[in-house]
C-alpha positions in Angstrom: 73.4 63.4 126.4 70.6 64.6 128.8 71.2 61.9 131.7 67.7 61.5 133.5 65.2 61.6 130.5 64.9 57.8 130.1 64.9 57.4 133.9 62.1 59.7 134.0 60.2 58.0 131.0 60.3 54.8 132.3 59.2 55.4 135.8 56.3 57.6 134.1 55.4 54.7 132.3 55.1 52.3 135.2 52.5 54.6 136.7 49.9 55.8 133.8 46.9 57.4 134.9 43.8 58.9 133.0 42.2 62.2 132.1 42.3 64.6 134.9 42.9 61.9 138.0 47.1 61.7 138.3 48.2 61.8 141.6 51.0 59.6 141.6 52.2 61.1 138.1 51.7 64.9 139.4 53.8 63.7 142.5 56.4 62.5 140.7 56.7 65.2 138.3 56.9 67.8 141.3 59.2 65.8 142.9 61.4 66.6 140.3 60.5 69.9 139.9 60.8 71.1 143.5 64.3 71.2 144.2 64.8 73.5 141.1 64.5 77.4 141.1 61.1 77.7 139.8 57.4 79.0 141.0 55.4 76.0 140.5 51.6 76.8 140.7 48.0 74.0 139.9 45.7 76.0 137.8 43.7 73.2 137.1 43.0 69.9 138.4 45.9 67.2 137.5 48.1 70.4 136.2 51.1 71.6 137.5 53.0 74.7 136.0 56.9 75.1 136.6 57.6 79.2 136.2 61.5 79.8 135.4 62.1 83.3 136.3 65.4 84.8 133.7 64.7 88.2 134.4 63.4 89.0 130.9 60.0 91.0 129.6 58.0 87.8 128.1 58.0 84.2 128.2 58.2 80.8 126.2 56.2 77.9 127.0 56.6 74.2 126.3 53.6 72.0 126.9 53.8 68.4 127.8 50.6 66.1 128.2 50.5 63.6 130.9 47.5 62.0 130.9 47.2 57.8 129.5 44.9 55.7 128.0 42.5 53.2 129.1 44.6 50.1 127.1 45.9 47.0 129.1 49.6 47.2 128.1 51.0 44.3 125.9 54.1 45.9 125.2 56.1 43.3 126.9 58.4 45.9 128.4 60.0 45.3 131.7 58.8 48.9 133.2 55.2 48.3 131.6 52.1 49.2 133.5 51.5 48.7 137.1 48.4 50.2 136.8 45.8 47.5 135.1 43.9 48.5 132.6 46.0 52.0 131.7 48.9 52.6 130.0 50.8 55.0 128.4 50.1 54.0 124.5 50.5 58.0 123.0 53.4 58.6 124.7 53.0 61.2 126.8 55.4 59.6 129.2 57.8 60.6 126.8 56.7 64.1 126.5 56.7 64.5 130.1 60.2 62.9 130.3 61.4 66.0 128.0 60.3 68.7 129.8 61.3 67.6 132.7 65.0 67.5 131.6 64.7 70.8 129.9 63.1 72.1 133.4 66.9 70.3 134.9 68.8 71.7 132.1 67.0 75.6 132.3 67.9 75.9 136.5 71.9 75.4 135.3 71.2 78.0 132.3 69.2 80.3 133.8 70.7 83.8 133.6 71.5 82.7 129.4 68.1 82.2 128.4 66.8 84.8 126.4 63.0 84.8 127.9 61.1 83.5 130.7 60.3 79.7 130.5 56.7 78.5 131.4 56.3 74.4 131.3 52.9 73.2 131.7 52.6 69.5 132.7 49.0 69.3 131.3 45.7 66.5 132.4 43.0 65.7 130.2 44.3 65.8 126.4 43.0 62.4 125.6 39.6 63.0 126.7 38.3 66.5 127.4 40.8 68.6 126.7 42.8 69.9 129.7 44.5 72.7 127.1 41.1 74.6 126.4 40.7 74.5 130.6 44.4 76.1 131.2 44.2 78.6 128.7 40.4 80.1 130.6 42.5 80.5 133.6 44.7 82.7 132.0 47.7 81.6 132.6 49.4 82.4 129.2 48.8 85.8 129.9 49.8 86.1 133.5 53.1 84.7 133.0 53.3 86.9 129.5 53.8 83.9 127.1 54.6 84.8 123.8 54.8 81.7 121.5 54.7 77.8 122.5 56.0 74.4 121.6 55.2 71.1 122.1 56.2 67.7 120.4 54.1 64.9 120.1 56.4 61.0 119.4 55.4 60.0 116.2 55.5 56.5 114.5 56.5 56.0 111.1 59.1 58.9 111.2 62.8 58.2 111.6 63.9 57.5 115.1 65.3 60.4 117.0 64.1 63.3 113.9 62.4 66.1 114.2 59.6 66.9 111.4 56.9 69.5 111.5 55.4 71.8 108.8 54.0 75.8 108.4 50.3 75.5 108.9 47.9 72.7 109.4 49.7 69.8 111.0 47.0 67.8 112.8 43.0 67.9 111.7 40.1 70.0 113.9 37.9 66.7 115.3 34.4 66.5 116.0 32.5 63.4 117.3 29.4 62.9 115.0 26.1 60.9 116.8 22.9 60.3 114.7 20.1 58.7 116.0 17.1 57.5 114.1 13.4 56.9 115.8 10.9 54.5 113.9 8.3 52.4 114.5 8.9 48.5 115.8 6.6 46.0 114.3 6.7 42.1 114.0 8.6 41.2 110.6 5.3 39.8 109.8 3.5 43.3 109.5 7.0 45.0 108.4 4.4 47.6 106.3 3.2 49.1 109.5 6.3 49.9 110.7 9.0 52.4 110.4 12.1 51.0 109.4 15.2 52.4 111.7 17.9 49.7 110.6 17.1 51.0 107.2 17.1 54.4 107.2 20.3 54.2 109.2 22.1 52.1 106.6 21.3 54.4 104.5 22.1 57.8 106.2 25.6 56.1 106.2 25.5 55.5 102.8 24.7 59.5 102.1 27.0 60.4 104.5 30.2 58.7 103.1 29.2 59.5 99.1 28.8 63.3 100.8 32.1 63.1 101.7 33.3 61.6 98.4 32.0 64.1 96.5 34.1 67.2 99.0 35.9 70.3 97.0 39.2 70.1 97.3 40.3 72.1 100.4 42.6 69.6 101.9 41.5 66.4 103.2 38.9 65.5 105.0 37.8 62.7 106.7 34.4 61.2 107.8 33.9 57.5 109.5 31.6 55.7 111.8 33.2 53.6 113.8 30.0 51.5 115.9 26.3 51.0 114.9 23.6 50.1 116.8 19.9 49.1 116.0 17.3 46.5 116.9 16.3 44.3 120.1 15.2 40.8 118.1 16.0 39.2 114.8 12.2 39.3 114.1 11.4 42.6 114.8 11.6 46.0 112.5 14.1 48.0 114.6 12.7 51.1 115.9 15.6 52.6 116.8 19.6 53.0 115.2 22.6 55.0 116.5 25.2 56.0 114.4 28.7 56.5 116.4 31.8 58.7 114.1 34.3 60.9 113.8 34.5 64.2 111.6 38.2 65.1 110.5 39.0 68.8 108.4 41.4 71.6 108.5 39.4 74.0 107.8 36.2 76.0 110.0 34.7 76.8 106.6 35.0 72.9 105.5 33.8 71.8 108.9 30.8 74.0 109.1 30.2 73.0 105.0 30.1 69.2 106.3 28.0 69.9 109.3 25.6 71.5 107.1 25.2 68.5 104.4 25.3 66.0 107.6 22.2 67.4 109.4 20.6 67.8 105.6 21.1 64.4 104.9 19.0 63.7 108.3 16.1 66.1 107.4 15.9 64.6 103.7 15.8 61.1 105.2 13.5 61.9 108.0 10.9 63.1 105.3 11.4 60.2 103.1 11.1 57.1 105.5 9.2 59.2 108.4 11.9 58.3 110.7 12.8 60.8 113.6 16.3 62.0 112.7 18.9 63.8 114.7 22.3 64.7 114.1 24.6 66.1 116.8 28.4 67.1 116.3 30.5 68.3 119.1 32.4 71.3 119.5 35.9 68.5 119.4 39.5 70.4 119.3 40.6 73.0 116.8 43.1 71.8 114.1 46.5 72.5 115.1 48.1 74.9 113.3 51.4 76.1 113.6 52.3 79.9 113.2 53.5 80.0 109.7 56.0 83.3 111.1 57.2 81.5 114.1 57.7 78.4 112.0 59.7 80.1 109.7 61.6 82.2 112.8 62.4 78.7 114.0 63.9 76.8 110.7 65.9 80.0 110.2 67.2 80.4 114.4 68.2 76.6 114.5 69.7 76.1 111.0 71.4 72.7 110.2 69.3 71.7 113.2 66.1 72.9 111.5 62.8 70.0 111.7 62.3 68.5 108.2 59.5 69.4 106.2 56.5 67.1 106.9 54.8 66.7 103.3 51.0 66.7 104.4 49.1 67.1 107.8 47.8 64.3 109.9 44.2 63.2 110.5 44.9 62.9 114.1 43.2 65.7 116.8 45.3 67.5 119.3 44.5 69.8 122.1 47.1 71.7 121.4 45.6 73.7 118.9 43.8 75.5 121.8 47.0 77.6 122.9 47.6 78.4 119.2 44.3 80.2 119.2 45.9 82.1 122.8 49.4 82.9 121.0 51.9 81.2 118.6 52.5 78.1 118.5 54.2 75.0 116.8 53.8 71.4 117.6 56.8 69.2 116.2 56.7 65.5 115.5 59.6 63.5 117.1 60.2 59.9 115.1 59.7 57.0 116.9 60.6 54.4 114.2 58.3 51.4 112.9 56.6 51.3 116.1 52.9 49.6 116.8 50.9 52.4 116.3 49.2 55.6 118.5 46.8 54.0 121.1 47.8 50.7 120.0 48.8 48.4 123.7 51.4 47.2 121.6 53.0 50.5 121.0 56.9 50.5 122.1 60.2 52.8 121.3 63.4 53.0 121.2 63.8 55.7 123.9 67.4 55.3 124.6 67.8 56.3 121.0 64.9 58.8 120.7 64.2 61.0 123.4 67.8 62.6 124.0 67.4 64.2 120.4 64.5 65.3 121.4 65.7 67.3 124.8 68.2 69.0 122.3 65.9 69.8 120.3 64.4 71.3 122.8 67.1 72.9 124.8 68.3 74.6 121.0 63.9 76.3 121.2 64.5 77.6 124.6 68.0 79.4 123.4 66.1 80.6 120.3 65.5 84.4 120.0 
């Protein structure tokens, strides 16, 4: 049983920090780091990258995100938070933990591994995607990485099992803002004005029977999560902002769906005479795992193969962004019936989980 990995989760998840700003974490995790016999190098702010020389031609890489959330912890653990208002409620303390002991157990394997190993502590997956950042500075390429793995905990799943699948496992994201520009009036004289409230109620309405009515290519999902419109109770609202989330698999579904959203805007703009915009950002790629390295995996580890997930999720990873730089798989590590994701409830077992999850890790390393 790997012997530090809870030790190193639970003082990770004393000290959460967010996006790109992780001092204490990055200090921690080289402190661990240092004493081994690898090159560690920063290629990015709140990065560090641990280089574990075996002599060989090529590389594998393991990522682990370190960055937290801005949730105030009610977990009720005794190594919660110290840190007000942040905690570690993905658990990336977790993944952090693991690579850390497989960075331990790699310096007493090191002339039996069959590549190169390249861990990359990673900043920024919650918010602006620290994976997109590391693969510009070419680092995949310098150290000659040739496929990469990551896990992300996942509630809901068995405790301690490993589950993935060939293909999409997580959905491409994009953050979808409409704004509307009418005319404010006095409810009295509501027929001079240009109804905003209106007109937005309304794009949502389109937007959501849009979605409804999708070919089916795989699920897809489309939600606005905040609204706003109006200053006074008695006043037509001249303005409304519409706040979402666009969920697909697909860049042929997501460029379909971007299409009929900015439609919808220009139909309603010439119908209520309403200014209409519609912006969606360029969000994270789907993650989607190498169907041949996939397959090279189930078939290299056997017995101790991940079981098949049976469809993808809806959540976004950053991830995806070293799958589009070489092959990659991203494995889901059971948690149990755990609060959810980004919930400050969320809470595992990780006596019982993440041990499983360093073997299943040390057995990718030895892969050939």
């Amino acid at each position: 049983m790997p012997a530090n990995v809870v030790e190193y989760r639970r003082a990770l998840h004393r000290i959460p920090e967010l996006d790109n700003q992780l001092p204490e974490t990055l200090s921690y995790v080289t402190r661990v780091l240092a004493g081994l016999p690898c090159r560690l190098t920063n290629p990015i702010r709140g990065c560090v990258c641990a280089f574990f020389d075996a002599g060989k031609q090529d590389a594998v890489a393991f990522r682990a995100d370190m960055d937290a959330l801005p949730v105030t912890e009610a977990s009720g653990a005794p190594f919660a938070s110290v840190h007000p208002g942040a905690m570690h409620a993905c658990g990336h303390d977790g993944h952090t933990a693991m690579a850390l002991n497989l960075a331990v157990w790699a310096a007493e394997h090191l002339s039996e591994l069959p590549r190169n190993l390249l861990l990359v502590f990673q900043p920024s997956e919650e918010t602006t995607g620290g994976a997109k950042l590391l693969c510009e500075t070419g680092v995949l390429q310098k150290y000659r990485v040739r496929r990469i793995f990551a896990f992300h905990l996942w509630p809901g799943l068995p405790e301690g099992t490993v589950w993935s699948r060939p293909g999409p496992l997580m959905a491409r994201s994009s953050e979808v803002t409409v704004s509307l520009t009418g005319k404010s009036v006095h409810i009295s004289k509501y027929t001079e004005g240009v109804d905003a409230m209106t007109a937005g109620a309304e794009y949502l309405t389109r937007a959501y029977s849009m979605m409804e009515q999708l070919p089916p290519e795989g699920p897809s999902l489309l939600r606005f999560g905040k609204m706003t419109s109006g200053e006074v109770r008695n006043a037509i609202s001249g303005q409304t902002r519409l706040e979402g989330s666009l969920r697909t698999y697909s860049e042929k579904m997501f460029r379909f769906c971007r299409q009929q959203l900015q439609d919808i805007g220009k139909s309603l703009a010439a119908e209520t005479g309403c200014a209409v915009t519609v912006h969606l950002s360029d969000g994270y790629p789907a993650v989607w795992n190498h169907e041949e390295l996939y397959a090279r995996v189930c078939t290299g580890l056997g017995d101790s193969a991940p079981a098949l997930l049976g469809q993808p999720a809806l959540a976004a990873e950053d991830f995806s962004f070293y799958q589009q730089e070489v092959p990659g798989v991203m494995f889901f590590l059971g948690v149990g019936d755990s609060a959810p994701l980004h919930s400050p409830a969320f809470a595992f077992d990780d006596e019982a989980v993440l041990p499983r999850g360093v073997e299943f890790l040390e057995k990718l390393a030895m892969l050939n």
